[in-house]
C-alpha positions as CSV (number, residue, x, y, z in Angstrom):
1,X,105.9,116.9,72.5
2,X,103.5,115.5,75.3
3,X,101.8,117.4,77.5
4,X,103.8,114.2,80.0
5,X,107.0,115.2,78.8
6,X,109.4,113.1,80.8
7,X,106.6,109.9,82.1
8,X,108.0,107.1,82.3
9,X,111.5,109.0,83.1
10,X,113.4,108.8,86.4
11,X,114.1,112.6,86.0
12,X,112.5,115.5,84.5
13,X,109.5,117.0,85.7
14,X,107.2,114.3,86.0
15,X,109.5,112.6,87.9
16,X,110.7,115.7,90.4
17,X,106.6,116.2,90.7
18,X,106.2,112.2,91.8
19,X,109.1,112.2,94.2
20,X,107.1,115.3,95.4
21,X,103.6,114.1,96.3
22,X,105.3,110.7,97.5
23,X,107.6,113.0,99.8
24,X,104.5,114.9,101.1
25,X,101.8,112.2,101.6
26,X,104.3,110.0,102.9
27,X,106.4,106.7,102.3
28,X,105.9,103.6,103.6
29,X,107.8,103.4,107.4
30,X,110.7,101.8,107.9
31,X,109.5,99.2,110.7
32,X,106.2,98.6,108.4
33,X,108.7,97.4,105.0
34,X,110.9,95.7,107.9
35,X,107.6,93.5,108.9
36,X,106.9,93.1,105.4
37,X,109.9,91.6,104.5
38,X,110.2,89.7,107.3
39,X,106.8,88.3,106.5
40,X,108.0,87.4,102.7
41,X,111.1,85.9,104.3
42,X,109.2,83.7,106.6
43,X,106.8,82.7,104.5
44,X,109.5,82.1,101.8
45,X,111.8,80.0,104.4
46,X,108.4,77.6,105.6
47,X,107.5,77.4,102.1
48,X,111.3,75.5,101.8
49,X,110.5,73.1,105.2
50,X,106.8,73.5,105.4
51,X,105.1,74.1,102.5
52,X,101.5,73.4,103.9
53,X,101.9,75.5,106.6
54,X,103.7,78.3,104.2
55,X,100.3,77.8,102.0
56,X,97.9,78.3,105.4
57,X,100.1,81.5,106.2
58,X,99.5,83.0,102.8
59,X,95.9,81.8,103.0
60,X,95.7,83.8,106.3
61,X,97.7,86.7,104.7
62,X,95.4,87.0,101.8
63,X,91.9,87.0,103.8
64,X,93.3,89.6,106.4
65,X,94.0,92.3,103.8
66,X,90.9,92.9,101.9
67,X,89.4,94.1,105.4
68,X,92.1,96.3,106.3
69,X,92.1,97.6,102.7
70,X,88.7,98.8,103.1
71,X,89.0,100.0,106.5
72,X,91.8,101.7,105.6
73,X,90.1,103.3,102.3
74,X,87.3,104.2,104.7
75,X,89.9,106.0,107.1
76,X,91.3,108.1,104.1
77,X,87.7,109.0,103.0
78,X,87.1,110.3,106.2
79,X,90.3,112.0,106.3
80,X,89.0,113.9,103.0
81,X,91.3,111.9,101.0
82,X,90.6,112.3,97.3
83,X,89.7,109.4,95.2
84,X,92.7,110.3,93.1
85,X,95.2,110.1,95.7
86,X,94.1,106.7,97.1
87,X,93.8,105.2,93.9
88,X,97.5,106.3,93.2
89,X,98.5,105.3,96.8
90,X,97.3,102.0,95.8
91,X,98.7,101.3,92.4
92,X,95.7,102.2,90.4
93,X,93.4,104.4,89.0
94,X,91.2,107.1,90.8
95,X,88.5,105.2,89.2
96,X,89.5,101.6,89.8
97,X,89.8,102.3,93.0
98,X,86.3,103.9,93.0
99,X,85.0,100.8,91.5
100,X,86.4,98.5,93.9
101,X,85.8,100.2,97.4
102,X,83.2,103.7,97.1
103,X,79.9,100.7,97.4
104,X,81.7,99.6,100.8
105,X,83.0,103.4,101.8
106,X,80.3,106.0,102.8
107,X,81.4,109.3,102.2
């Protein structure tokens, strides 16, 4: 048996141990997933009537997060934030998310 036993599993320990740490360091709020899919709607609804406009939107969309991903990154660095945990926060690996933001983060 793994040393994981239960990954992948919506129950078990990994799973009780995941809904821990996301329970502790926080969800997402509940107005911030509102905006979100309010955005997606919006976008989704021009992209129907206005698809030019829907495109300048997402264009707008994707050059304002890489900035507030690495200001935010810098924030949790600051806050002591392991490598680990931001790299989990954000989908990844402690060392992707090394990779991609420690040369524009100084610790």
């Amino acid at each position: 048996m793994e040393a994981t036993e239960g990954h992948g599993a919506k129950t078990g320990p990994l799973a009780d141990w995941e809904y821990h740490v996301t329970t502790v360091e926080g969800l997402v709020p509940l107005d911030v997933e509102n905006m979100l899919a309010a955005l997606q709607e919006r976008i989704a609804d021009l992209a129907q009537t206005q698809p030019v406009t829907a495109l300048r939107a997402v264009a707008r969309l994707q050059d304002a997060v890489p900035a507030s991903a690495i200001d935010t990154v810098r924030g949790a660095r600051a806050a002591m934030v392991s490598w680990e945990a931001i790299g989990r926060a954000l989908g990844c690996t402690r060392q992707s998310a090394h990779e991609r933001f420690a040369h524009r983060v100084t610790d």
